[in-house]
C-alpha positions as CSV (number, residue, x, y, z in Angstrom):
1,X,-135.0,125.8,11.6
2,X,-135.8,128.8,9.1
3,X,-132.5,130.0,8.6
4,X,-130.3,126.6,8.8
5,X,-128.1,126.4,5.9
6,X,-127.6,123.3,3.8
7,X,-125.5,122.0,1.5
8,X,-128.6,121.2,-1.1
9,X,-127.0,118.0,-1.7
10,X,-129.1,114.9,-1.1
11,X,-126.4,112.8,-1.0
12,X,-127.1,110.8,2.8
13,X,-123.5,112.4,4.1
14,X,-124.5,116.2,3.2
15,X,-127.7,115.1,4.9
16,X,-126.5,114.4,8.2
17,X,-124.3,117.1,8.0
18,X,-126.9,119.1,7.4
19,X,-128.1,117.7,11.0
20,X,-124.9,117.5,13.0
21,X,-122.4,119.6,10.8
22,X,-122.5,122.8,12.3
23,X,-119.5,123.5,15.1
24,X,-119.8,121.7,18.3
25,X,-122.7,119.6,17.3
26,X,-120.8,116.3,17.5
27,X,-118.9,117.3,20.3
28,X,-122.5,118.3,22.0
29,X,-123.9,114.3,21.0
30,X,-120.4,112.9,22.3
31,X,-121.4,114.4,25.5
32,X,-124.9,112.9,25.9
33,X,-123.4,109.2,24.1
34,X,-123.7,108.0,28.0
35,X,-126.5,109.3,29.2
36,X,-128.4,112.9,30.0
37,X,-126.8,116.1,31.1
38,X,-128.2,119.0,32.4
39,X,-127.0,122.5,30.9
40,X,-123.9,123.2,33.0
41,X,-123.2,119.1,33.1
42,X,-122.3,120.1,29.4
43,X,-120.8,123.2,30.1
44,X,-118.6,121.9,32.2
45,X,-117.7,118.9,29.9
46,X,-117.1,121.8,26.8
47,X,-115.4,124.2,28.7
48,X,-114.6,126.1,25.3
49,X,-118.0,126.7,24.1
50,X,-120.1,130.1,25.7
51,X,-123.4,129.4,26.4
52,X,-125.1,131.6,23.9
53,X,-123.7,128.9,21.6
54,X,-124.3,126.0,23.3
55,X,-127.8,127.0,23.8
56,X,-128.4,127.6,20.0
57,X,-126.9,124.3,19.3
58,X,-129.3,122.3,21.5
59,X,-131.9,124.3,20.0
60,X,-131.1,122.9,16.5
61,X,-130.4,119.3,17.6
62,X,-133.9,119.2,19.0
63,X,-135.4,120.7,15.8
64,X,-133.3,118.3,13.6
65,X,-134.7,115.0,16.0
66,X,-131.2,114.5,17.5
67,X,-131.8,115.7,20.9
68,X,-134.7,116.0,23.4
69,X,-135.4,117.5,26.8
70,X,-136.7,115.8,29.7
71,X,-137.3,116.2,33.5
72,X,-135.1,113.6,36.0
73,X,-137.8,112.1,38.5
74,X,-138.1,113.2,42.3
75,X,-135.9,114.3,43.8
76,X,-133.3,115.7,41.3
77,X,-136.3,116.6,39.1
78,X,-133.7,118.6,37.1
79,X,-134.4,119.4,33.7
80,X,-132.0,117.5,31.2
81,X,-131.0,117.1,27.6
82,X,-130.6,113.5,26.0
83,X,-130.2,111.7,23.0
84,X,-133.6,110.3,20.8
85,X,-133.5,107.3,19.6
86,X,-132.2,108.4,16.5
87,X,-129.5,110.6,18.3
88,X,-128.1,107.6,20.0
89,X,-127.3,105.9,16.4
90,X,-124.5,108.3,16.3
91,X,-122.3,106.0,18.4
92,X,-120.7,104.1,16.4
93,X,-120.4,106.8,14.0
94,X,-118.5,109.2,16.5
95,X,-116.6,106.2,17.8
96,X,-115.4,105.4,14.3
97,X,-114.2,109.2,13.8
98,X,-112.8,109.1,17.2
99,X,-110.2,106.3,15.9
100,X,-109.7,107.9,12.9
101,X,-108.8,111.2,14.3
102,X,-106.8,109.6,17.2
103,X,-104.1,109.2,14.7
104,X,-104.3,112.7,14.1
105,X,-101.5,115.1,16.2
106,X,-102.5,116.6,19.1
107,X,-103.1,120.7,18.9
108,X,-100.9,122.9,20.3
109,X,-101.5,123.8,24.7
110,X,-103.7,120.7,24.4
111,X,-105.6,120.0,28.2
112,X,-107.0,117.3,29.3
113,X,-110.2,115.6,28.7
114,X,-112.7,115.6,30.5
115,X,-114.1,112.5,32.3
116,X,-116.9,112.0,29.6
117,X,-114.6,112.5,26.3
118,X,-112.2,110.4,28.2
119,X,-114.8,107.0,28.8
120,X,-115.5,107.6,24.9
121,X,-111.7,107.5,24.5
122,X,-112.1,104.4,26.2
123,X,-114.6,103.0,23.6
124,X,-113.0,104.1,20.5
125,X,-109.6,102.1,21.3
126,X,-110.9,99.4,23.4
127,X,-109.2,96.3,20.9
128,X,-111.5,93.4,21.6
129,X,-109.2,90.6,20.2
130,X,-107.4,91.5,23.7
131,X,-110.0,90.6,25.8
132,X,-110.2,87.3,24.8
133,X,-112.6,85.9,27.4
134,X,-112.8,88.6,29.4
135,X,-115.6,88.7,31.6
136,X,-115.9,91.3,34.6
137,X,-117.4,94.4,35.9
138,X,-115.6,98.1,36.8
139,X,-116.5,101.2,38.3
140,X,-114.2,103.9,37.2
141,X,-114.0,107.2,39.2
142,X,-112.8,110.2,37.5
143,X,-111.9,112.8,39.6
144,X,-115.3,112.2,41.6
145,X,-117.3,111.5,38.7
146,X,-118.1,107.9,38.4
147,X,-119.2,105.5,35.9
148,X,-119.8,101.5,35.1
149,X,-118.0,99.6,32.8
150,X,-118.3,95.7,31.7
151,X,-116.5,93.4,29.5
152,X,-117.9,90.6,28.1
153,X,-118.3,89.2,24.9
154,X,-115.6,91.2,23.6
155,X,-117.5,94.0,23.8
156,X,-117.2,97.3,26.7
157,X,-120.3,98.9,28.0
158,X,-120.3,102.2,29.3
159,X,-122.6,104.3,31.3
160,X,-122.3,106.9,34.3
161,X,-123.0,106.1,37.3
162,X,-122.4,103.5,40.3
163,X,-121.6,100.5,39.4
164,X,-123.3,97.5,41.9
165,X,-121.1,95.3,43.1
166,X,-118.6,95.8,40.5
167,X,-115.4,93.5,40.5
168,X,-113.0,96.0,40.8
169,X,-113.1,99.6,41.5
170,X,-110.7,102.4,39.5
171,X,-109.9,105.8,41.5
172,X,-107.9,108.3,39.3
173,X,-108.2,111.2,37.1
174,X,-107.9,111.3,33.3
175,X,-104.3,112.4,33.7
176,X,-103.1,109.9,35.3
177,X,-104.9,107.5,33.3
178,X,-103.6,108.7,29.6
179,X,-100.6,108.3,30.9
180,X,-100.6,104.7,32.4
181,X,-102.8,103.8,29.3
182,X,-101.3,105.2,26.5
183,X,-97.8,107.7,27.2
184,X,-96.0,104.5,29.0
185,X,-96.1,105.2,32.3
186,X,-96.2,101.3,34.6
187,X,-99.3,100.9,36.3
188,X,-97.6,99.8,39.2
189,X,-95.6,103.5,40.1
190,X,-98.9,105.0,39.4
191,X,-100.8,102.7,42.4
192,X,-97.7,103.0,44.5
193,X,-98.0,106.8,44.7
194,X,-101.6,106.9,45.0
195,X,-102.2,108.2,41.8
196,X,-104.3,105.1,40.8
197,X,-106.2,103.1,43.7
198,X,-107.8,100.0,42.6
199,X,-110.2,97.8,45.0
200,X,-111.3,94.4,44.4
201,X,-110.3,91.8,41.9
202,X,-106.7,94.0,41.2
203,X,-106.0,91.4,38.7
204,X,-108.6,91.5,36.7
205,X,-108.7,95.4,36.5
206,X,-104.7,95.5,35.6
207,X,-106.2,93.0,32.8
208,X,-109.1,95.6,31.9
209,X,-106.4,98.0,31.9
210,X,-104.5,96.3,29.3
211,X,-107.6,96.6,26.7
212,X,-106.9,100.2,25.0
213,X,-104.3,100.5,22.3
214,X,-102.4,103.1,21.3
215,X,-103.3,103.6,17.5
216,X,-100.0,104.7,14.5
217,X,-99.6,107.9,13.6
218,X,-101.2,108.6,10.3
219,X,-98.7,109.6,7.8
């Protein structure tokens, strides 16, 4: 864009930030990392960031290549925003700053995430050395939002959506989970009040459930 600033550094780092650097950018990709949103999808996932903003910043992810628009087919035929090609390399990229600032503290009259931040939480501290050999497929439901989820390989695979014929189903909210997950609370009080539901294979989802450390405190 004409009036994007830039560091004028063409080291590959002051590159990208160049790209992604400004406010909300990364935040903006970590919302689109599993799969295309509509406008007030990602409103609703950034409930900090006004419109006027959010609109400018789509506008300069699509002119630097990170970000395109597209129309859902018939029905929805809604008009969404995705990742390119090149977009999507950012992964790995925001997973690996997602574990480093996990160590971070949390800021002061933090909320909770939403259900999207919270399956990338997922990602970045899935420990694959736990999963051994692994194998099975989860749908996760969020609060009404739902997603599928495998393990194999020692790998997790994310996505929204309905899962088909998934091993076990998850029903809870991000709450609840980060709590069972990662603040100590047993799974077992959380099904036995309802908090949690799990269908199917309830083994192999407490195992599932076991596959997300808790990283140290930087010091």
């Amino acid at each position: 864009m004409p009036n994007k600033r830039t560091y004028g550094d063409p080291c590959g780092i002051a590159r990208g930030l160049d790209v992604i650097g400004d406010r909300w950018a990364l935040l903006i990709a970590r919302e689109l990392v599993l799969g295309p949103k509509r406008f007030t999808d990602l409103r609703r996932g950034l409930p900090h960031l006004g419109p006027d903003v959010l609109s400018q910043r789509l506008r300069e992810l699509e002119h630097g290549g990170v970000v395109h628009r597209s129309e859902l087919p018939p029905p929805a035929g809604s008009r969404v925003y995705e990742l390119t090609e090149w977009g999507r390399e950012l992964e790995p990229v925001l997973l690996a700053l997602g574990r480093w600032g996990s160590r971070a503290p949390f800021p002061s009259g933090h909320g909770e995430l939403g259900a999207d931040a919270f399956v990338i939480a997922l990602k970045t501290m899935f420990a694959p050395a736990r999963a051994n050999d692994l194998d099975g497929s989860f749908e996760l439901n969020l609060a009404g939002e739902l997603f599928r989820l495998a393990v194999n390989g020692g790998r997790l695979h994310a996505a929204h959506g309905q899962a088909e014929a998934p091993d076990a189903r998850i029903e809870t909210d991000t709450g609840t989970l980060a709590e069972v997950l990662w603040h100590g609370k047993p799974l077992e009080e959380a099904i036995r009040t309802e908090h949690v539901k799990i269908a199917g294979d309830r083994s192999l989802a407490s195992r599932f459930l076991e596959l997300f450390g808790t990283p140290a405190p930087a010091t």
